[in-house]
DOKE-506017 format. One record per residue (C-alpha): residue number from 1; x, y, z. Coordinates in pm, whole numbers. Example, Ala and Ser with C-alpha at 12.3 -4.5 7.8 and 13.67 -1.06 7.14 Angstrom:
% DOKE-506017
+-----+--------+--------+--------+
!   i !   east !  north !     up !
+-----+--------+--------+--------+
!   1 !   1230 !   -450 !    780 !
!   2 !   1367 !   -106 !    714 !
+-----+--------+--------+--------+
This chain:
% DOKE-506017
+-----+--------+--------+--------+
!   i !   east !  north !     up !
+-----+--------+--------+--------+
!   1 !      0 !      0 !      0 !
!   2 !    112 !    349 !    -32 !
!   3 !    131 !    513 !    289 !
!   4 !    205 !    818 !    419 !
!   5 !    376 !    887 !    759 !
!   6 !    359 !   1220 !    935 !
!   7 !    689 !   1241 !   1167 !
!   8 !    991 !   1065 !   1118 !
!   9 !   1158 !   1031 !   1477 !
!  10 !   1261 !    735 !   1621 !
!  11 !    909 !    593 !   1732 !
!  12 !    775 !    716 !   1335 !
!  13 !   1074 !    528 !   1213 !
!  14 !   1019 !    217 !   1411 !
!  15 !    663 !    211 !   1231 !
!  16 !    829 !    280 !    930 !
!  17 !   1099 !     -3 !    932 !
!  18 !    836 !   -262 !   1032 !
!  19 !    620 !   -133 !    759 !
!  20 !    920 !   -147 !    497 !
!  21 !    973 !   -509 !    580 !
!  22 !    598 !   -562 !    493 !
!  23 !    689 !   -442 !    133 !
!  24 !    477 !   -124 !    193 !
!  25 !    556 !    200 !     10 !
!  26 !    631 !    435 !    262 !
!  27 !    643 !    830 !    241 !
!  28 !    780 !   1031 !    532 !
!  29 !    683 !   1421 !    691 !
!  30 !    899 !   1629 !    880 !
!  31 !    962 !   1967 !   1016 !
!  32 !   1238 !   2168 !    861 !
!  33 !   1427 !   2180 !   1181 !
!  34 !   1371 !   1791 !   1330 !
!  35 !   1408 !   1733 !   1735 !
!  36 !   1468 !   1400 !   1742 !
!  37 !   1633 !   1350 !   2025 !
!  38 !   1717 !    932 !   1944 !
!  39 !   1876 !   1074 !   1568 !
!  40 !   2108 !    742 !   1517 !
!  41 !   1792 !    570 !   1493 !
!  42 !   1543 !    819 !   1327 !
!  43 !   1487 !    914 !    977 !
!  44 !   1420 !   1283 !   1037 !
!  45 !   1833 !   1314 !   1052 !
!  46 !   1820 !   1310 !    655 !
!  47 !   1645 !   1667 !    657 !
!  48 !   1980 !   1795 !    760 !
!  49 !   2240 !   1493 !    624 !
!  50 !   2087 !   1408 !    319 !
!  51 !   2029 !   1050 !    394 !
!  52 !   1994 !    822 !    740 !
!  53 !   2083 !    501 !    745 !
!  54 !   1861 !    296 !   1001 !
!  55 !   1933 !    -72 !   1034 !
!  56 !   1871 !   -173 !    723 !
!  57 !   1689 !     75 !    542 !
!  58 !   1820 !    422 !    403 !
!  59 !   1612 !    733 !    503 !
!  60 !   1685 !   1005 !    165 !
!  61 !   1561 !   1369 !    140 !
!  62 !   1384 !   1417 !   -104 !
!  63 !   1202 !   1799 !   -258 !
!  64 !    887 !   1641 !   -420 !
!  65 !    696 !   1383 !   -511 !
!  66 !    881 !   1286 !   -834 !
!  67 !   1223 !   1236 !   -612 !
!  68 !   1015 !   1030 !   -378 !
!  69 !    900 !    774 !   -637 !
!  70 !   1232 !    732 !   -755 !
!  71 !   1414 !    671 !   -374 !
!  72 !   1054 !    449 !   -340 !
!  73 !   1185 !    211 !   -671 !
!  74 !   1555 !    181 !   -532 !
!  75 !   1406 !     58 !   -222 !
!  76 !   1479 !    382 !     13 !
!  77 !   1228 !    588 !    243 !
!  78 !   1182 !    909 !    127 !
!  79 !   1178 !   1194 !    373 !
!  80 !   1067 !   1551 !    275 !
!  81 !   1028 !   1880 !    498 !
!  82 !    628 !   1942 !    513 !
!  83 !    505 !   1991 !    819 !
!  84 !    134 !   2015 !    717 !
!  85 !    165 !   1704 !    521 !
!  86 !     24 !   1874 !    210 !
!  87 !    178 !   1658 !    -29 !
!  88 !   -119 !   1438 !     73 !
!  89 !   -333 !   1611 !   -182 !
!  90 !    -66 !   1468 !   -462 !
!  91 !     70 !   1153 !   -290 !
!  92 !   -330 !   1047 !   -266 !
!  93 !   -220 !    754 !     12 !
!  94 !   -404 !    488 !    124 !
!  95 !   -293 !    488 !    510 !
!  96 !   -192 !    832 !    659 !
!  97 !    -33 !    732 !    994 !
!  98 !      9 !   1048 !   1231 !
!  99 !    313 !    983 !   1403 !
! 100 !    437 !   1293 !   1503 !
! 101 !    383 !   1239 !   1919 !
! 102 !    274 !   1582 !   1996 !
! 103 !     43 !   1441 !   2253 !
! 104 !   -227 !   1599 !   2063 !
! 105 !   -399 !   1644 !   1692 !
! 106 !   -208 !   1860 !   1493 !
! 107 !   -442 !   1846 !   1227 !
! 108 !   -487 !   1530 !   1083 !
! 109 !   -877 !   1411 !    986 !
! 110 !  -1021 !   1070 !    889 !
! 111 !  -1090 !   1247 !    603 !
! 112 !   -729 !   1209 !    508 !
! 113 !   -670 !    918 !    337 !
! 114 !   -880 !    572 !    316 !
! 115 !   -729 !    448 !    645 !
! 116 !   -591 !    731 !    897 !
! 117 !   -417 !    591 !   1196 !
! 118 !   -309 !    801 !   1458 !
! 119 !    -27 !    750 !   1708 !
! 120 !    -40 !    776 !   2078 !
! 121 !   -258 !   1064 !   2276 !
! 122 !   -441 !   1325 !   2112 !
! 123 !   -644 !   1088 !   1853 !
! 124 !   -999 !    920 !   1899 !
! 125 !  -1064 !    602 !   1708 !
! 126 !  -1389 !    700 !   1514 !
! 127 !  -1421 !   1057 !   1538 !
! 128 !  -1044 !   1192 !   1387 !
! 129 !   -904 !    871 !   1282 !
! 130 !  -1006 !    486 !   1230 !
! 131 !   -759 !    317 !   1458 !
! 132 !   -542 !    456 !   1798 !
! 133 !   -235 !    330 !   1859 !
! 134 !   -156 !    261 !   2228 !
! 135 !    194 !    410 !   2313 !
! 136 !    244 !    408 !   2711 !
! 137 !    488 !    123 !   2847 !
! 138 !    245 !   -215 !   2974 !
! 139 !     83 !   -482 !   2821 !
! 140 !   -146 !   -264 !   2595 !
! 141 !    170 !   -127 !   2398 !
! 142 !     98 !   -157 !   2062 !
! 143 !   -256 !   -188 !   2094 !
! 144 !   -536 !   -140 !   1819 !
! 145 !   -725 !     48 !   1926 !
! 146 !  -1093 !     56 !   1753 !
! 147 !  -1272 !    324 !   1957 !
! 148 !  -1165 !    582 !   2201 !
! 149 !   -815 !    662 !   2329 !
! 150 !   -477 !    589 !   2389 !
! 151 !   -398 !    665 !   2743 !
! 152 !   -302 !    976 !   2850 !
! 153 !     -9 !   1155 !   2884 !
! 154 !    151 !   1135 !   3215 !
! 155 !    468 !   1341 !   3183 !
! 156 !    692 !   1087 !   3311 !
! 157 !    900 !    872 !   3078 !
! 158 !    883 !    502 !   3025 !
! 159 !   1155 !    308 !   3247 !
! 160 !   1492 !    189 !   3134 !
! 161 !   1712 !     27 !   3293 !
! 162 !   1546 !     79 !   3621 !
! 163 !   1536 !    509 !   3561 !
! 164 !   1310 !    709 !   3428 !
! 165 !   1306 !   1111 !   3460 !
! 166 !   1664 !   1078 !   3555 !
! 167 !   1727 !    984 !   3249 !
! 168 !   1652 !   1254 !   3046 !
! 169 !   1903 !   1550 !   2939 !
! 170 !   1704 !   1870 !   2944 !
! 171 !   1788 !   2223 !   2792 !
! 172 !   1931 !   2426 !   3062 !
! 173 !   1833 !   2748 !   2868 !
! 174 !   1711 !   2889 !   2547 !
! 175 !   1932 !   2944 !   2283 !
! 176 !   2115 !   2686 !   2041 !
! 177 !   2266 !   2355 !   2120 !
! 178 !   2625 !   2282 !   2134 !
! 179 !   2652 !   1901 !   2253 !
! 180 !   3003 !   1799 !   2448 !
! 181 !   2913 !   1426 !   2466 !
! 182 !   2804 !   1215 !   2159 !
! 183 !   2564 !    923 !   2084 !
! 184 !   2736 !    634 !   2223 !
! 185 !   2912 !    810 !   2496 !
! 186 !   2964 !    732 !   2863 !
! 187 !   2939 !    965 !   3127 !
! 188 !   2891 !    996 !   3499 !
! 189 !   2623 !   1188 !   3694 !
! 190 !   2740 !   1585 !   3753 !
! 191 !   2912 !   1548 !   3395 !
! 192 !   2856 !   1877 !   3132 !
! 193 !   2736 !   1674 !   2851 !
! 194 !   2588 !   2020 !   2669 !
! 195 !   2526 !   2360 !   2663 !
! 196 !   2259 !   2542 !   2545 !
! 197 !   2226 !   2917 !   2522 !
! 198 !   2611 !   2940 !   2656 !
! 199 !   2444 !   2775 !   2969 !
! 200 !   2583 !   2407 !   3070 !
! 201 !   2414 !   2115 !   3100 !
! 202 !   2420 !   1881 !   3336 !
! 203 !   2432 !   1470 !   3366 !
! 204 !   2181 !   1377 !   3603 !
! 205 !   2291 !   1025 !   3571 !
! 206 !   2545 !    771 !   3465 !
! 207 !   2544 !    561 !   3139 !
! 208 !   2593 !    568 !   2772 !
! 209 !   2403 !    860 !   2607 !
! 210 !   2185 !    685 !   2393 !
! 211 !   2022 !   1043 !   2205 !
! 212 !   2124 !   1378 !   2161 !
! 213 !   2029 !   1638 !   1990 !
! 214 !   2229 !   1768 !   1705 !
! 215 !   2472 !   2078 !   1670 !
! 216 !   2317 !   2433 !   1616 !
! 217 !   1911 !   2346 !   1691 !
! 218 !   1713 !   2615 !   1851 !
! 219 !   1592 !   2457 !   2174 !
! 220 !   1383 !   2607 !   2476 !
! 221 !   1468 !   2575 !   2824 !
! 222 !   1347 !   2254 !   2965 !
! 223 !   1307 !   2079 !   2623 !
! 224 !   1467 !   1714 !   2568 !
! 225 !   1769 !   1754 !   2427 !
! 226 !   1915 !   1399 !   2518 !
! 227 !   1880 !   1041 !   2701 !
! 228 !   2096 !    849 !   2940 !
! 229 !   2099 !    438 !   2926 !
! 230 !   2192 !    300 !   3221 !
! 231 !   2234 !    -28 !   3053 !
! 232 !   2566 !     78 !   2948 !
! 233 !   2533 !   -124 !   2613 !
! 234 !   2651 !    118 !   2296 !
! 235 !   2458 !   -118 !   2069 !
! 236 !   2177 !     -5 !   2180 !
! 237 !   2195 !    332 !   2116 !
! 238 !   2151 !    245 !   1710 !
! 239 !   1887 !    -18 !   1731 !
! 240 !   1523 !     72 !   1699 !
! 241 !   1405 !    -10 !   2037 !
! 242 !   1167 !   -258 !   2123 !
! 243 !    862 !     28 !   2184 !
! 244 !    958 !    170 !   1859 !
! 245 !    904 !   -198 !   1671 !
! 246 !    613 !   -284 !   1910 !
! 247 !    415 !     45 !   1825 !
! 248 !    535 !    -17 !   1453 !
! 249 !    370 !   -394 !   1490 !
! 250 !     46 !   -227 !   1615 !
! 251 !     51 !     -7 !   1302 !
! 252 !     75 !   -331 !   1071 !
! 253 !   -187 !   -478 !   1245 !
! 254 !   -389 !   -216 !   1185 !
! 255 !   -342 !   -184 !    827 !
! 256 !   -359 !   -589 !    796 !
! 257 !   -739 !   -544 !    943 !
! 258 !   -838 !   -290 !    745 !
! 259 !   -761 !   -475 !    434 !
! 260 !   -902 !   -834 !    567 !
! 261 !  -1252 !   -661 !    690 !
! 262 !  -1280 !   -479 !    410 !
! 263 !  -1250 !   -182 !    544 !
! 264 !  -1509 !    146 !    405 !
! 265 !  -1476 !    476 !    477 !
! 266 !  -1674 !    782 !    306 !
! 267 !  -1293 !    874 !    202 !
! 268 !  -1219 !    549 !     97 !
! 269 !  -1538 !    550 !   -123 !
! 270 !  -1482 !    930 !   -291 !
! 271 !  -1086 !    673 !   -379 !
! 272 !  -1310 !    455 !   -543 !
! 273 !  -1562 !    681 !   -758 !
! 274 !  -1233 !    819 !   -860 !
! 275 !  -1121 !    508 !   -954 !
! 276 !   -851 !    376 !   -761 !
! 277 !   -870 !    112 !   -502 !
! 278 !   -714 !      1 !   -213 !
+-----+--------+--------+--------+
């Protein structure tokens, strides 16, 4: 199917991959400037490197829609810069998957494509989208969800390796970012591992930073600008991670029922009086 994916961080790129190994076409949104904070393993980094290597499939920027068919027939994921997702209009996919974890609707309708599948908080099943994917940590991650919500944001990150606010790196001021320690490196709590707006930043842990933000962005004080693994395993820090591919599994799922119940939608009808199908 061709689909369209608003976001490409690492949780959009996690649905991505899994969705790539399904032998879907995939098309992928992002803002000009991305935040990703997990860059090894998102395909957002090819806004500003040209192309992102993730596992093993190749994230390339691409301008418009012509580029993107011809990344889509060497086997890469296009990425363009389009924050509004316009290229919809041209693209004309069959599953729009809002991925961007805002923790709300940035716009997206179930008027979007045939089957519009949105990502975490922010989306109702039936009313802005068909399907909810749950995103919190548990035994519902992944979940289909059919009607209502996912559950709601809490604030607190997910644990890893027994931490969880600890682990985050947060801007100590506004102003750009200038990183000290990279993806893959190990520090100890009290460390500088940035600074942002001249201001240092401070390790409130130990481990391996798994994510940081790259050189130059335009943050805000308090905004994530990095994670700590207390695992202390580098290896990690450039595999998708198991919510990522869990989420991305939900996402399949979703599409795979669509197509076995025969899924109709007033959208997916106006496809059809135009002539194209599913």
């Amino acid at each position: 199917m061709r689909i369209l994916i608003r976001g490409a961080g690492d949780l959009a790129s996690g649905i991505a991959y899994e969705l790539w190994l399904e032998g879907h076409e995939i098309l992928m949104t992002d803002i000009a400037v991305p935040l990703a904070v997990r860059r090894a393993v998102s395909l957002s980094r090819a806004v500003y490197e040209g192309e992102a290597q993730v596992e093993e499939a190749k994230g390339v920027l691409v301008h418009n829609l012509g580029e993107a068919r011809r990344a889509i027939e060497k086997g890469d994921i296009p990425v363009i810069v389009d924050e509004r997702a316009l290229i919809r209009k041209e693209y004309q996919p069959e599953v729009l998957v809002d991925a961007i974890m805002a923790k709300r609707n940035t716009g997206t309708t179930i008027m979007d494509a045939p089957l519009v599948v949105g990502v975490g908080p922010g989306f109702t099943a039936g009313a802005d989208c068909h399907f909810v994917i749950e995103t919190k940590r548990g035994p519902a991650l992944g979940k289909v969800i059919r009607t209502g919500s996912a559950r709601p944001n809490t604030g607190i990150p997910g644990e890893v390796g027994g931490y969880t606010a600890e682990r985050l790196i947060r801007a100590s001021a506004d102003g750009r970012m200038e990183p000290v320690a990279g993806i893959g490196d190990r520090v100890e709590k009290g460390q500088i591992v940035a600074y942002t707006g001249k201001v240092p930043v401070f390790a409130r842990m130990s481990g391996v930073v798994r994510g940081m933000l790259q050189k130059d962005a335009v943050v805000t004080k308090g905004l994530k600008i990095g994670d700590i693994d207390a695992r202390e395993i580098e290896a990690y820090c450039y595999q998708i991670s198991d919510k990522a591919r869990c989420i991305g599994r939900g996402v399949c799922q979703a599409v795979a029922i669509a197509a076995s119940e025969n899924v109709r939608t007033d959208a997916w009808k106006c496809f059809e009086d135009d002539g194209r199908t599913m």
